[in-house]
C-alpha positions as CSV (number, residue, x, y, z in Angstrom):
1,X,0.0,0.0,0.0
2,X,1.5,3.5,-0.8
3,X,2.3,5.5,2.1
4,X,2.4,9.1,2.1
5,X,2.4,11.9,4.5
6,X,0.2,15.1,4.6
7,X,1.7,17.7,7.0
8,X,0.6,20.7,8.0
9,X,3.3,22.8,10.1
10,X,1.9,25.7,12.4
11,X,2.7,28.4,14.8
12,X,-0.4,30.0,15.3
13,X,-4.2,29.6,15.9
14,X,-5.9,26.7,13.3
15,X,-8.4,24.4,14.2
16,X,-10.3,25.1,11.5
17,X,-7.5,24.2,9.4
18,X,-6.5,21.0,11.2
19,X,-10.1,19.9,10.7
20,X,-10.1,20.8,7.0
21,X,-7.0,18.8,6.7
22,X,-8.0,16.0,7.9
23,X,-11.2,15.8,5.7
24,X,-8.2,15.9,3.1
25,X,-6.6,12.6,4.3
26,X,-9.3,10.6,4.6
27,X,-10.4,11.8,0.9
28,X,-6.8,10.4,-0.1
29,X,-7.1,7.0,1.7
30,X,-10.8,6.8,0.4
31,X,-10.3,7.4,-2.9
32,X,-6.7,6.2,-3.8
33,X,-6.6,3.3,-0.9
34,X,-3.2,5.2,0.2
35,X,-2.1,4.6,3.8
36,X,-2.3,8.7,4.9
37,X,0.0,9.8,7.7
38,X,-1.2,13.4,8.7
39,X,1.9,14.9,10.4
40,X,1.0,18.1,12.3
41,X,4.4,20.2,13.7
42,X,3.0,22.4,16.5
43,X,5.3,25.1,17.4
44,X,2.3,27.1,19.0
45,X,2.6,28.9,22.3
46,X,1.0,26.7,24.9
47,X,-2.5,27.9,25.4
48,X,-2.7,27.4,21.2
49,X,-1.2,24.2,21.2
50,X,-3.7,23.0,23.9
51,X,-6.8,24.0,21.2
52,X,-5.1,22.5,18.4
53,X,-5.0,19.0,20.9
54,X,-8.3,19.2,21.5
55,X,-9.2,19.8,18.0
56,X,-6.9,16.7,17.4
57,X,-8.6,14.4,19.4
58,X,-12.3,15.3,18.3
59,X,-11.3,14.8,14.7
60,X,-13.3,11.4,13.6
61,X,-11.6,8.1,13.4
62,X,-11.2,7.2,9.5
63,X,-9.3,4.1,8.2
64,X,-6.2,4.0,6.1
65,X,-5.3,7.6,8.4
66,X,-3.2,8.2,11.6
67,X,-2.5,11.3,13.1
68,X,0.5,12.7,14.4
69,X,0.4,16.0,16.7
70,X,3.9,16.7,17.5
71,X,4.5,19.4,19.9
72,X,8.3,21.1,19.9
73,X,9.5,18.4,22.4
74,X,8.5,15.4,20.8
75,X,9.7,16.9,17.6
76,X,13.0,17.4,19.3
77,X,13.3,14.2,20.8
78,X,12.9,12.5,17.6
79,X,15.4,14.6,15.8
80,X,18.3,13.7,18.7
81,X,17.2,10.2,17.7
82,X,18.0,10.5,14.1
83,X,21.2,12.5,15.3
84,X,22.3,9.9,17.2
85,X,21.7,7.8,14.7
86,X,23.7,8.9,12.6
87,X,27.0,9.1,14.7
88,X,27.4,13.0,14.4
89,X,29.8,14.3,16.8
90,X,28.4,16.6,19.4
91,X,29.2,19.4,18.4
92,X,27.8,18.9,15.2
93,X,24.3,17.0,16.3
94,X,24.1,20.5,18.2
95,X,24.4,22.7,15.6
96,X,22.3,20.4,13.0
97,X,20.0,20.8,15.6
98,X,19.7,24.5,15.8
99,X,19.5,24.1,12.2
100,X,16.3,21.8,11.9
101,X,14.4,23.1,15.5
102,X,15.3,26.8,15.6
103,X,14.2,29.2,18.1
104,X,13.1,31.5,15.2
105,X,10.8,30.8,13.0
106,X,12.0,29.4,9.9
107,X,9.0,28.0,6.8
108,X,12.3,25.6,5.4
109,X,13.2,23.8,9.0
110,X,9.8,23.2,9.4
111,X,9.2,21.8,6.0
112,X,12.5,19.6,7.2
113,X,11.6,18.2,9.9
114,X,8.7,17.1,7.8
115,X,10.7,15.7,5.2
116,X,12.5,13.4,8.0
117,X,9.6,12.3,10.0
118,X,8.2,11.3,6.7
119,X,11.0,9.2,6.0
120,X,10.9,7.6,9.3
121,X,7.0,6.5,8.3
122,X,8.1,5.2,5.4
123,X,6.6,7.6,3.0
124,X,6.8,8.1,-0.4
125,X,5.9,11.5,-0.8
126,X,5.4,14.6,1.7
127,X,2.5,16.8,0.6
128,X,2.5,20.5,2.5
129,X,-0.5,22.7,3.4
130,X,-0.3,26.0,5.4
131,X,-2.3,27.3,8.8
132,X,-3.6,29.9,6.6
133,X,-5.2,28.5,4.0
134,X,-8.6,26.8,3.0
135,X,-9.9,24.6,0.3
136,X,-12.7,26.0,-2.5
137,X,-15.5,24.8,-2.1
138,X,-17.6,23.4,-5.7
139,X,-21.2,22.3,-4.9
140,X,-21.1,21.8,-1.3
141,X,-17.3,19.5,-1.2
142,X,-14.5,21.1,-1.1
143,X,-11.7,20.7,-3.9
144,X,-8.3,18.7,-2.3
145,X,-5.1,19.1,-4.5
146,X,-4.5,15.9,-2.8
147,X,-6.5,14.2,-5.8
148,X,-3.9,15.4,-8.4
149,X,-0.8,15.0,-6.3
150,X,-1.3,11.3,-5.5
151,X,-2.6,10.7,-9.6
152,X,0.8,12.4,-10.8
153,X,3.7,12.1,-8.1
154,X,6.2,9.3,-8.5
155,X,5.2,8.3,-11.6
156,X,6.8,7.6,-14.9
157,X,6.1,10.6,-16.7
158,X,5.1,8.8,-20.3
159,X,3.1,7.0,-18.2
160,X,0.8,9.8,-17.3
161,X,1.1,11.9,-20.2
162,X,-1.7,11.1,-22.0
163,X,-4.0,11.7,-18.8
164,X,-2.6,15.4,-18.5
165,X,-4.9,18.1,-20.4
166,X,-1.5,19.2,-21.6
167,X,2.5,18.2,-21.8
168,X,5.8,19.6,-22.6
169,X,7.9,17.2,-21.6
170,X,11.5,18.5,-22.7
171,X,12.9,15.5,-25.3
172,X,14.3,12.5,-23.1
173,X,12.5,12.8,-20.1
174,X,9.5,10.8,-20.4
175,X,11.6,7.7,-18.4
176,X,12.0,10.0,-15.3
177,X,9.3,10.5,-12.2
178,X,7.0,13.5,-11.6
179,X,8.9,15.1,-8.8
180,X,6.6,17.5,-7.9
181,X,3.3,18.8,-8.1
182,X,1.2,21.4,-7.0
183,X,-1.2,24.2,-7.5
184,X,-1.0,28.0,-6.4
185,X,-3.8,29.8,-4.0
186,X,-6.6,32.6,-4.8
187,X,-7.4,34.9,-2.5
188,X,-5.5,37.6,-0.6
189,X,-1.7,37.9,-2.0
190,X,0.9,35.6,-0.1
191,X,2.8,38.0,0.7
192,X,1.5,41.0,2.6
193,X,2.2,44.1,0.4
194,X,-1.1,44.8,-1.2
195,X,-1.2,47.3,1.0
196,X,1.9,49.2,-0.2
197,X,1.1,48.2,-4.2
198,X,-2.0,50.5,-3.4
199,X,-0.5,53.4,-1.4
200,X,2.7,53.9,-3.5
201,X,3.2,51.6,-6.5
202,X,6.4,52.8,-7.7
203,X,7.9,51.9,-4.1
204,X,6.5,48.1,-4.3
205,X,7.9,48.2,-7.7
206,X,11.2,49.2,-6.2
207,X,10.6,46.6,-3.5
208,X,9.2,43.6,-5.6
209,X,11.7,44.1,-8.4
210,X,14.4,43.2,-5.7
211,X,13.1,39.9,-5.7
212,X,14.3,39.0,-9.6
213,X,16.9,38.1,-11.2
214,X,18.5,40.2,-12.8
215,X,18.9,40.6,-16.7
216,X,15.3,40.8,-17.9
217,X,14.4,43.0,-20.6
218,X,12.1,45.8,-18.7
219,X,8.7,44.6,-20.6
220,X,9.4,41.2,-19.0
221,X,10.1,42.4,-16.2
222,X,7.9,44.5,-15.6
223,X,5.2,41.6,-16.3
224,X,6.9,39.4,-13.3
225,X,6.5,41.7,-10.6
226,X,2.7,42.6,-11.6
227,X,2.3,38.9,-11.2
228,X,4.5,38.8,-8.4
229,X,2.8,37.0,-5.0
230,X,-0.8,37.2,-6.8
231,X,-0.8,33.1,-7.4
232,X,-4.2,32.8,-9.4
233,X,-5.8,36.0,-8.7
234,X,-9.3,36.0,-8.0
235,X,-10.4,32.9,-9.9
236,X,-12.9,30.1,-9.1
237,X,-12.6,26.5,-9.9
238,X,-14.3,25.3,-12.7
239,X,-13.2,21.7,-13.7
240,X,-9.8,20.1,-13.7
241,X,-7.1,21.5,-16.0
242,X,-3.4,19.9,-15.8
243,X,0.0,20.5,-17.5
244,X,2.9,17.7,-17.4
245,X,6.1,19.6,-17.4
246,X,8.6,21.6,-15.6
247,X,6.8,23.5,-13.7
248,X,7.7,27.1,-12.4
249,X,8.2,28.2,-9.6
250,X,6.1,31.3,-9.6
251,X,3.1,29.1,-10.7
252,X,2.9,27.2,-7.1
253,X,2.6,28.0,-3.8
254,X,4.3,25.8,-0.4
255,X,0.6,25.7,0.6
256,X,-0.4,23.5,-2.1
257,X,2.6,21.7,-2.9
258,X,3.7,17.7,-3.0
259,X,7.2,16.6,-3.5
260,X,8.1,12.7,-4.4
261,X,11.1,11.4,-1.9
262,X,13.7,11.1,-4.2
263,X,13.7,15.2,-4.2
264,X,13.2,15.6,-0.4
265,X,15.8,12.7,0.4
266,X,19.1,14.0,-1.4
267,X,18.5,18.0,-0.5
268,X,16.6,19.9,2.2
269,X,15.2,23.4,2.2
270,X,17.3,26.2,3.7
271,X,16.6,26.6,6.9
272,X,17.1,30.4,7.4
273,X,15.2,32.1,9.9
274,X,12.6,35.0,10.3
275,X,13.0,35.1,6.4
276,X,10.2,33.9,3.7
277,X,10.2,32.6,0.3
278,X,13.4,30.5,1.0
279,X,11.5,27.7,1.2
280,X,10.9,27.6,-2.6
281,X,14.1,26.3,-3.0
282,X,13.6,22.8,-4.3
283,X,10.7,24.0,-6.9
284,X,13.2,25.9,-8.3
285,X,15.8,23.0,-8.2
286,X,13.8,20.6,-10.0
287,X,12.6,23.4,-12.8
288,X,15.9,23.9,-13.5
289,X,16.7,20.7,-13.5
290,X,14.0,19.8,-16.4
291,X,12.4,17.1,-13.5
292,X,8.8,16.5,-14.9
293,X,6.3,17.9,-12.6
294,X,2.5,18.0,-12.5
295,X,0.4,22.1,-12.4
296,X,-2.5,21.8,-11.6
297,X,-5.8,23.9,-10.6
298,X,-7.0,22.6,-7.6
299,X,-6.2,26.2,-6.0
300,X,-5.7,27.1,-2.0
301,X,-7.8,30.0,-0.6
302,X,-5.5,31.9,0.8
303,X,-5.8,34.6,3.8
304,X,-4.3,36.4,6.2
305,X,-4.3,35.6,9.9
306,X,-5.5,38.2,12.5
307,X,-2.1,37.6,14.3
308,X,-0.4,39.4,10.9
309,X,-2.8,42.3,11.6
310,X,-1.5,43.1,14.9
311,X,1.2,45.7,15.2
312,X,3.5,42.6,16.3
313,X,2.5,40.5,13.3
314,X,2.8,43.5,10.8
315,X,6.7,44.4,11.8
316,X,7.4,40.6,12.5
317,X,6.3,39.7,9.1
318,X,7.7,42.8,7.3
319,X,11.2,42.2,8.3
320,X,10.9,38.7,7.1
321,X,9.9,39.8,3.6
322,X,12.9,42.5,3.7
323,X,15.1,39.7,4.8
324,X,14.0,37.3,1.8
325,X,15.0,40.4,-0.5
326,X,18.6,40.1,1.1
327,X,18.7,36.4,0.7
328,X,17.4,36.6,-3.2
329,X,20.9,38.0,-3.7
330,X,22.5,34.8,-2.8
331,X,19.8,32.9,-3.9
332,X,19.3,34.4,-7.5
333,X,23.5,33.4,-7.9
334,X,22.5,29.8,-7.4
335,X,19.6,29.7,-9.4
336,X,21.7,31.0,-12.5
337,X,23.9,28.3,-12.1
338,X,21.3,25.6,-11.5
339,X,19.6,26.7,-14.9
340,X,23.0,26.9,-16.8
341,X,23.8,23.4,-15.5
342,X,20.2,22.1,-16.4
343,X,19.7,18.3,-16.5
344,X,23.6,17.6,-15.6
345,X,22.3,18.2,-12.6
346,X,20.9,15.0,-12.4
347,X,22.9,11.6,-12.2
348,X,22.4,8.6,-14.5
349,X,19.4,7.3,-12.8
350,X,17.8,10.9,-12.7
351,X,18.4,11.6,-9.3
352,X,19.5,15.0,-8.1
353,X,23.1,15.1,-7.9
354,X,23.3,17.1,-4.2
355,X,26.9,17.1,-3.9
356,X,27.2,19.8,-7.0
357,X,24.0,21.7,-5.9
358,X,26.0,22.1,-2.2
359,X,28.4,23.2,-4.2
360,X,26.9,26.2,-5.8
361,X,25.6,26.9,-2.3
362,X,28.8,27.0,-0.8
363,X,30.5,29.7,-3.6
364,X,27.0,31.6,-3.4
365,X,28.6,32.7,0.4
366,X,31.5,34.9,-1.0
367,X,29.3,37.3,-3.5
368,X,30.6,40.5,-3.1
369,X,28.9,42.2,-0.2
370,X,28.4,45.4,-2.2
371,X,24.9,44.4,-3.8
372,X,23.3,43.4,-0.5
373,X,24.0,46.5,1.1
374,X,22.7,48.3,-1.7
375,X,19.6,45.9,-1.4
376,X,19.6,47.1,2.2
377,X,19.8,50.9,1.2
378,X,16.5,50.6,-1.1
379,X,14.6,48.6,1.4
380,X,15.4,51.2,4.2
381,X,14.4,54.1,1.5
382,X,10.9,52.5,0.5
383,X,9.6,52.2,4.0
384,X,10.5,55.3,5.0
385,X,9.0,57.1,2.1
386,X,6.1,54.8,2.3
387,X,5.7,56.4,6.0
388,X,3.0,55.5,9.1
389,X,3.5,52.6,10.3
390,X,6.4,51.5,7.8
391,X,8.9,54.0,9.5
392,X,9.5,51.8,12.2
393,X,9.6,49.1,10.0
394,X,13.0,50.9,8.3
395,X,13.9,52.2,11.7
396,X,14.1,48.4,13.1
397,X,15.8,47.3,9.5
398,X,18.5,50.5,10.5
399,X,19.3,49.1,14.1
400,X,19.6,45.9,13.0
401,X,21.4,46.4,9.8
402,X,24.9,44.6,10.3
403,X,23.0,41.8,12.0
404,X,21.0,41.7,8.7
405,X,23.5,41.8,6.6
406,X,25.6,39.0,8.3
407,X,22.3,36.8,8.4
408,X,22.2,36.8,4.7
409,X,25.5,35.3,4.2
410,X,25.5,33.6,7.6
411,X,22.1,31.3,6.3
412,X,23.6,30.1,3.3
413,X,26.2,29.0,4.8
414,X,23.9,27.0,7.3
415,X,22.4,25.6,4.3
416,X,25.4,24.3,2.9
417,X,26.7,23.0,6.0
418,X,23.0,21.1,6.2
419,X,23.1,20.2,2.9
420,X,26.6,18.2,3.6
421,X,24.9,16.3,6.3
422,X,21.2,15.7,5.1
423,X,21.7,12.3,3.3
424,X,23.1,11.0,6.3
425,X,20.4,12.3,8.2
426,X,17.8,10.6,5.7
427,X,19.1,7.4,6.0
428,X,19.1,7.7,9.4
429,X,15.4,8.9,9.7
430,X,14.6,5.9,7.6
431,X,16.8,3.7,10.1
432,X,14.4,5.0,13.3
433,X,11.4,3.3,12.0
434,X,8.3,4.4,12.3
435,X,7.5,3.6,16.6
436,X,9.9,6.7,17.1
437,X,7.0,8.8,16.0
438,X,4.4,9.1,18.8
């Protein structure tokens, strides 16, 4: 029986979601006779997390599903398993540690810890959904992107080719596996900055732009950042619609996303903290590297938590978006190369090769300095010609700015240090069986 695992990671207020969720895996062991493993990571503060248990344990008994609601210490406790497991010296179990259960929020560790666990269940596949996000609804039953994840992922992509309403499958890649697939999200943008695209949108075009590579010709470019964060706009669903190919990564959303294991087992997600968007890492990895990959319509509702309303929530998740600017320098270096190597990245089996993708990680950490503090300089001057309530956004990006910049270098070389560990710590994941997981 195919085993796969459904995870939704939180750090905030969602029993609705969990609920939602659930209805999602029993759909998937209903329909595809899949053994479901519903993997919730709790990193709430304790009055949340006790909601989210209760919530848990009303949820209705269905077969083929088991539920796992992993608080920080169980979490933790299972990762010093796998670290002992896989003889790392002390030193180094603590700082992989640090790496995969930071104090800081970080959407990549998360996603991580995930990927492990999954591996310890015996999974084939990890499929993610986010606290703040719901399914559309089509005559009374909601829409789960499960259907088209467990159709597509894993298999042979001539296989399934025929069953897609379209395919570009680039010449010689029909033997290899869909590695991903996913949908995007309607709704509010992911990214809160509607807000300044409506007060000032020659500043969000100055903020946005940051984000690309550079290079485009300004019609194009100009093009990306109007679609920038908007996912599907405002659309409804109206009937299947699927495209076998590699897919971008503008065109799906970490909400509504599934990755086979031979993706998740050979590279991890950055794990870099209070920063967003760096979790898109291995959608860009298999685009580039011409995996076959399944888009799909089977869109998230997307919203915004009251929590990001709150004059906490607003700078919290402000800085994280500045921070993601900073790490799209080093990022953006990577990506070129990953596209310029294309499918070499891949050995003869088809399998990411990790050691040269750590590789381009690991010279992405001495770019010259110059253009992330001229990153930092256009960040500071946006919010503070934006005004209100931004000026202490730039005023907390000012008193932090050498941390900031150090951060930015400092997480890819976390990544790359992870990235020289992480197929060690897959195996040993798969060695702890899954009774580790409570």
């Amino acid at each position: 029986m195919r085993r796969v695992c459904l995870t939704l990671p939180t750090h905030r207020a969602c029993t609705g979601t969990i609920t939602a969720i659930a209805d999602e895996a029993a759909y998937g062991a209903r329909e595809f006779g899949s053994e479901i493993h519903l993997l919730i990571l709790d990193s709430s503060p304790a009055p949340v997390l006790s909601e989210h248990r209760k919530a848990v344990a009303a949820l209705r008994a269905s077969p083929g599903v088991t539920v796992h609601h992993l608080d920080e210490d169980e979490q933790r406790a299972f990762l010093r398993e796998v670290l002992d497991r896989s003889a790392e010296t002390s030193a180094s179990a603590d700082r992989l540690l640090g790496l995969m259960l930071p104090s800081r929020v970080s959407y990549g560790a998360c996603t991580n810890r995930a990927f492990l666990i999954a591996q310890a269940l015996g999974c084939t596949s990890v499929h993610r959904r986010d606290s703040d996000s719901r399914y559309q609804y089509v005559d009374g039953e909601p829409v789960f992107p499960l259907h088209q994840e467990l159709t597509y992922l894993g298999q042979r992509a001539e296989d399934v080719r025929n069953s897609a309403t379209r395919s570009k499958l680039p010449p010689g890649s029909g033997e290899r596996r869909v590695a991903v697939a996913g949908g995007s999200f309607v709704g509010e943008m992911s990214v809160d900055v509607a807000e300044i695209r409506d007060q000032d949108p020659g500043t969000y075009d100055d903020l946005v732009g940051l984000s690309l590579p550079g290079g485009y010709p300004e019609i194009w470019r100009r093009h990306l950042i109007d679609a920038s964060f908007r996912g599907a706009g405002a659309g409804t669903f109206d009937g299947d619609r699927t495209a076998l190919a590699p897919i971008s990564p503008t065109q799906v959303d970490m909400c509504n996303v599934g990755f086979d294991h031979e993706v998740y087992s050979r590279v991890p997600l950055p794990p870099a903290r209070d920063t967003i968007g760096t979790d898109y890492f291995l959608l860009h990895l298999v685009h580039n590297a011409r995996l076959p990959g399944l888009q799909h319509n089977r869109h998230i509702v997307n919203f915004h938590t009251q929590e990001r309303r709150t004059d906490t929530g607003f700078l919290a998740y402000q800085v994280r978006f500045a921070k993601f600017l900073l790490a799209t320098a080093y990022l953006n270096t990577v990506y070129a190369r990953t596209t310029a190597a294309g499918d070499t990245l891949l050995d003869d089996e088809g399998h990411i090769r990790a050691s040269v993708v750590a590789g381009f990680v690991r010279d992405s950490i001495d770019l010259d300095r110059t253009e992330v503090v001229r990153r930092l300089d256009v960040i500071d001057g946006a919010y503070r010609r934006l005004g209100g309530r931004y000026t202490r956004v730039a005023d907390t990006i000012a008193e932090r700015r050498p941390r900031l910049l150090d951060e930015a270098r400092d997480d890819m070389a976390d990544f790359a240090h992870l990235m020289d560990h992480w197929e060690a710590l897959t195996r040993a994941s798969a060695g702890t069986g899954p009774a580790v997981i409570r």
